[in-house]
Backbone bond lengths (Angstrom), bond angles and torsions (degrees), N, CA, C in turn:
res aa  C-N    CA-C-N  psi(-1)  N-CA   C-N-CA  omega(-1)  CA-C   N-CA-C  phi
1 X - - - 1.448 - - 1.525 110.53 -
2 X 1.326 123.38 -40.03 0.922 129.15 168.37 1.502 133.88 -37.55
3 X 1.182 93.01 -68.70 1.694 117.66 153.90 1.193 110.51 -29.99
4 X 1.012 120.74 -73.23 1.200 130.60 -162.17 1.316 122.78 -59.87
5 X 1.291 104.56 -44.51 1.725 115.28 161.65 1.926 114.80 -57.48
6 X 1.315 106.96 -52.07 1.252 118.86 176.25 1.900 100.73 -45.43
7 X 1.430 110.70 -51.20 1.545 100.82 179.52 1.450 121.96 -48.28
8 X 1.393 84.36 -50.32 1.964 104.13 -170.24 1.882 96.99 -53.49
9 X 1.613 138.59 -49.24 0.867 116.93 -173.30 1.095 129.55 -54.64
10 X 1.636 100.25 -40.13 1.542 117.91 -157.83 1.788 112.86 -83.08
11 X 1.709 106.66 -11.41 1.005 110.04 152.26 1.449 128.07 -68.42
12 X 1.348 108.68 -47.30 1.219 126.89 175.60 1.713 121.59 -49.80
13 X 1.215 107.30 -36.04 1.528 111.56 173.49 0.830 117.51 -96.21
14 X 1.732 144.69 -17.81 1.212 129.95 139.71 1.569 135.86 -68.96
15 X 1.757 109.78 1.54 1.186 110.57 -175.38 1.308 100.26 -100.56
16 X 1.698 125.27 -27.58 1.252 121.37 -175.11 1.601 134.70 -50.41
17 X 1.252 103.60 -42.93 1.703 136.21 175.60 1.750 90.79 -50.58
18 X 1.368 130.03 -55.05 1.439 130.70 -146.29 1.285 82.09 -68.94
19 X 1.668 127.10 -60.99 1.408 132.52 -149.87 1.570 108.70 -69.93
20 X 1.421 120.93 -21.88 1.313 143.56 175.23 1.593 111.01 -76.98
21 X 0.667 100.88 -43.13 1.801 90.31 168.42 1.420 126.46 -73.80
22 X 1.517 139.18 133.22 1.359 137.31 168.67 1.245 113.90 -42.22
23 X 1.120 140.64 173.90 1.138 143.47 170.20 1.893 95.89 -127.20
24 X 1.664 81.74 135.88 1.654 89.59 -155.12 1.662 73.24 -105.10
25 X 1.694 105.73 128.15 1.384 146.65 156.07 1.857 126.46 -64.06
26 X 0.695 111.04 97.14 1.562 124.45 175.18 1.549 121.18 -85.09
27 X 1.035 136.80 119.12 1.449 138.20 172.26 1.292 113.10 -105.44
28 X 1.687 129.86 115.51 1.466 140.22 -173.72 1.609 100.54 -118.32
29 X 1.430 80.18 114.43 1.876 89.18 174.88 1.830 117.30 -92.01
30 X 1.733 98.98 98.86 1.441 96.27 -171.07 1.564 127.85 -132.11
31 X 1.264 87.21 135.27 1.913 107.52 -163.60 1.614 101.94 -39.69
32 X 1.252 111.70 154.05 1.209 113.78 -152.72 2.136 115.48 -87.96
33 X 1.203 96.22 -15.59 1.628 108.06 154.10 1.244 127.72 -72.68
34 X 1.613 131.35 -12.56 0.889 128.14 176.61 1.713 116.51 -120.11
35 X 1.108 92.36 10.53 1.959 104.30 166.86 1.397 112.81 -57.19
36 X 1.130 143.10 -59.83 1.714 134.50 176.58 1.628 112.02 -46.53
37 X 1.206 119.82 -65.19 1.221 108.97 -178.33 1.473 129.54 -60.15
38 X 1.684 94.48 -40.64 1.875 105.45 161.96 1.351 108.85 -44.93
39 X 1.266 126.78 -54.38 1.844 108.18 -153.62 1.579 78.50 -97.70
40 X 1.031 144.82 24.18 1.020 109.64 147.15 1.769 136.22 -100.61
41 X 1.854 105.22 -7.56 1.003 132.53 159.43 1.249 122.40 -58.96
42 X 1.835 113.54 -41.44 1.202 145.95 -141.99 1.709 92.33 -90.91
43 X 1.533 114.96 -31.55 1.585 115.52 -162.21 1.540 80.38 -91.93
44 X 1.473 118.53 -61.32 1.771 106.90 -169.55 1.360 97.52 -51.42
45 X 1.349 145.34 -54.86 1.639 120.86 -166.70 1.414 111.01 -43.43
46 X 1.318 109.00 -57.48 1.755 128.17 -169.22 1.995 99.51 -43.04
47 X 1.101 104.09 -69.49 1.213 89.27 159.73 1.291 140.57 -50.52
48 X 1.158 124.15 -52.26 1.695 116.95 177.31 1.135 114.26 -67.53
49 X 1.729 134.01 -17.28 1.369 125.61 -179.00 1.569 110.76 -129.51
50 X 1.414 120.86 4.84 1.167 119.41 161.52 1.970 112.24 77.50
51 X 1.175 96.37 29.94 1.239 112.77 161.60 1.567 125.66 -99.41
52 X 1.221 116.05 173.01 1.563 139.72 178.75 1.275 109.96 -110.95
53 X 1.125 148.09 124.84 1.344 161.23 -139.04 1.366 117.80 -141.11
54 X 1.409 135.30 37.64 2.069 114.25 171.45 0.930 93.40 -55.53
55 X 1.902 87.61 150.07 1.480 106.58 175.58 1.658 73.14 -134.06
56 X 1.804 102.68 140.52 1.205 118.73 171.17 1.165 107.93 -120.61
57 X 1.382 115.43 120.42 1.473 124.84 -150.80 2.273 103.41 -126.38
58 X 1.473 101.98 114.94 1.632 104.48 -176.42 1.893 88.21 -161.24
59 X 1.298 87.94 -161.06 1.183 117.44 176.37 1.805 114.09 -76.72
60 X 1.559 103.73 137.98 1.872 100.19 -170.75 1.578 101.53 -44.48
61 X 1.437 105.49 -76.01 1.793 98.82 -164.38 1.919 111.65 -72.90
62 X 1.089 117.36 14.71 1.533 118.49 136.70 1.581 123.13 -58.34
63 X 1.542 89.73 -71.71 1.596 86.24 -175.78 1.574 120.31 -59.30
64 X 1.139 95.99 -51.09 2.310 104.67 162.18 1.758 95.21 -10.25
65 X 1.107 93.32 -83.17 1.651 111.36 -154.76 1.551 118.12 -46.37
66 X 1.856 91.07 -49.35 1.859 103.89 168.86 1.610 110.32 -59.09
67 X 1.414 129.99 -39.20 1.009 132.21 -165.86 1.914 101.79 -72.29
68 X 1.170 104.90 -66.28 1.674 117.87 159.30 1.853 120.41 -30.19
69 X 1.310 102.33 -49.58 1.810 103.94 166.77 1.379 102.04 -84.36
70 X 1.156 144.47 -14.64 1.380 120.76 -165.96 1.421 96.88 -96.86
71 X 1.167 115.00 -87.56 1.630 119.97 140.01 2.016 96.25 149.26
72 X 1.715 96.81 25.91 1.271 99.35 173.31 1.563 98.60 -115.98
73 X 1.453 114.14 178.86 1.501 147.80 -155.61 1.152 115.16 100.15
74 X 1.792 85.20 159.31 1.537 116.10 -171.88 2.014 104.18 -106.93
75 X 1.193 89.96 -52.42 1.931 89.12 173.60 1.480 102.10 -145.47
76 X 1.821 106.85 142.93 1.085 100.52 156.67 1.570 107.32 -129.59
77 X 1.272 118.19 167.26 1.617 130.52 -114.57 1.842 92.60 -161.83
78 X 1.682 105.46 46.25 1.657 100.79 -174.54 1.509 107.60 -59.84
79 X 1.307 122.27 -174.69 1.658 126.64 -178.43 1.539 92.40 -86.80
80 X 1.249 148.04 -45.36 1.174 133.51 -161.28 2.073 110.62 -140.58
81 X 0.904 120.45 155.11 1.534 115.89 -167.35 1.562 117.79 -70.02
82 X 1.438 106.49 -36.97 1.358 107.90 140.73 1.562 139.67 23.01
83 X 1.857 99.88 -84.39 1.303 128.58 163.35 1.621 111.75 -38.04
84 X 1.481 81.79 -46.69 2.179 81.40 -160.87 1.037 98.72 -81.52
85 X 1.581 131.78 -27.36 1.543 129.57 -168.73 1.837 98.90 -85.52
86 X 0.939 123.10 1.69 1.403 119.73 170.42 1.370 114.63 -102.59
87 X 1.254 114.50 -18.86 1.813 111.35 -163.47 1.750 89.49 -117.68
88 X 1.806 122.98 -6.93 1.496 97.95 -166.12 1.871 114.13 -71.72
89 X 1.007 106.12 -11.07 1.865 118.48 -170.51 2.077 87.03 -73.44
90 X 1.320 117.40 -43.57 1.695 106.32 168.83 1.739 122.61 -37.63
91 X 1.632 109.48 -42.03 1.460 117.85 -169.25 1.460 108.05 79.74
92 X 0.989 125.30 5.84 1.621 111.63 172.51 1.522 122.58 -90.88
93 X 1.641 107.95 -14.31 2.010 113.82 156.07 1.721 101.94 -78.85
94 X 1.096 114.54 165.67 1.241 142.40 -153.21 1.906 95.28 -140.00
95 X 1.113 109.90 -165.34 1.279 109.10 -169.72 1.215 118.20 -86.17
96 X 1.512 156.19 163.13 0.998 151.79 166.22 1.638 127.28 -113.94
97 X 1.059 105.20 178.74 1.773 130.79 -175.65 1.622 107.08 -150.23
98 X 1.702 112.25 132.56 1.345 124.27 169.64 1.192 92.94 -97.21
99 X 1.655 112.95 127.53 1.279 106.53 148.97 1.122 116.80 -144.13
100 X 1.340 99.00 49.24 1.967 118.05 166.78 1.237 129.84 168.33
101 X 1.054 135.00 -137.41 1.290 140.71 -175.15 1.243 120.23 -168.74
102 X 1.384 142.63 100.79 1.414 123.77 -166.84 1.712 93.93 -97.12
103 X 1.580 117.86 127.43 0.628 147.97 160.61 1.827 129.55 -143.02
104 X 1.588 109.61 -174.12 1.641 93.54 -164.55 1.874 103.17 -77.28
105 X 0.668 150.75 -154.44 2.025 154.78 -171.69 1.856 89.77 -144.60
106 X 0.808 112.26 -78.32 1.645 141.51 170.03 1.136 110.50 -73.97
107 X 1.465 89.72 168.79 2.096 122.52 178.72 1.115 105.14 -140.96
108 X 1.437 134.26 165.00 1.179 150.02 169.57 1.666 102.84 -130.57
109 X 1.454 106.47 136.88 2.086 107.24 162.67 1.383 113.98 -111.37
110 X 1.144 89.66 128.62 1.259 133.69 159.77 1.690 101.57 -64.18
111 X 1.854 99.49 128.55 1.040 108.05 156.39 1.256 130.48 -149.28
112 X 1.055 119.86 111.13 1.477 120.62 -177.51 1.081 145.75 -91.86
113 X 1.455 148.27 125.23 1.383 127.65 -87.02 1.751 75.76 -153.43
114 X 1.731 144.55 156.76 0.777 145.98 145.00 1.298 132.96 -33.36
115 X 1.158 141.21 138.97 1.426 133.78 -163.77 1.765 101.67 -111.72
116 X 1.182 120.50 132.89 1.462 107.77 -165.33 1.645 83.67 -101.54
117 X 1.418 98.12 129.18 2.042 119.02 -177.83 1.597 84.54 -65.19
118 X 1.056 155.54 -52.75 1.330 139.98 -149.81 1.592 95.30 -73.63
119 X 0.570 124.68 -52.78 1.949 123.16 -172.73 1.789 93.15 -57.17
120 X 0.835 95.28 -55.34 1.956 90.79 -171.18 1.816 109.22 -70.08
121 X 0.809 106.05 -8.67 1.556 89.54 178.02 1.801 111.55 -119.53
122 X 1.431 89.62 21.31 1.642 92.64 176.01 1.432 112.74 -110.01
């Protein structure tokens, strides 16, 4: 019994501190092709570091602009570099990191098949 109580504290005082801290909230402004893989990065971070994660998900120079009127975020994440090389002379991006390329992984074929003229002209 003893034991057992002794566990329960010692859980208890190292679990308390976790529940006692805020959980510090992050907002990622991200282009709208790269939303699936983001929140799915976005949920494993949240877990491993005990954060909160929006993901604000539109078009690159959508989010630019919302981010620019609001005048909050943590990253934004346009579809192509483009975006940032047009808005960096504003000062409202900060420094960056590549760490990819959104492009296609895969292909799909296309095949196109003869069109029989009798069906189309009836």
């Amino acid at each position: 019994m003893m034991q057992r109580l002794f566990l329960f504290w010692v859980v208890t005082l190292f679990a308390l501190p976790a529940f006692a801290q805020p959980v510090a909230e992050l907002l990622l402004y991200c282009g709208i092709t790269m939303v699936k893989p983001m929140t799915e990065i976005a949920r494993a971070f949240e877990k491993r570091e005990n954060v909160k994660i929006t993901i604000s998900q539109g078009g690159s120079e959508d989010l630019y602009l919302s981010a620019k009127k609001s005048g909050i975020g943590d990253w934004y994440l346009p579809g192509e570099p483009s975006y940032r090389d047009k808005h960096l002379h504003e000062g409202l991006l900060g420094e960056y990191v590549t760490v990819g390329y959104n492009q296609m992984a895969g292909g799909f074929k296309v095949e196109v098949q003869r069109i029989d003229e009798s069906v189309v002209r009836s």
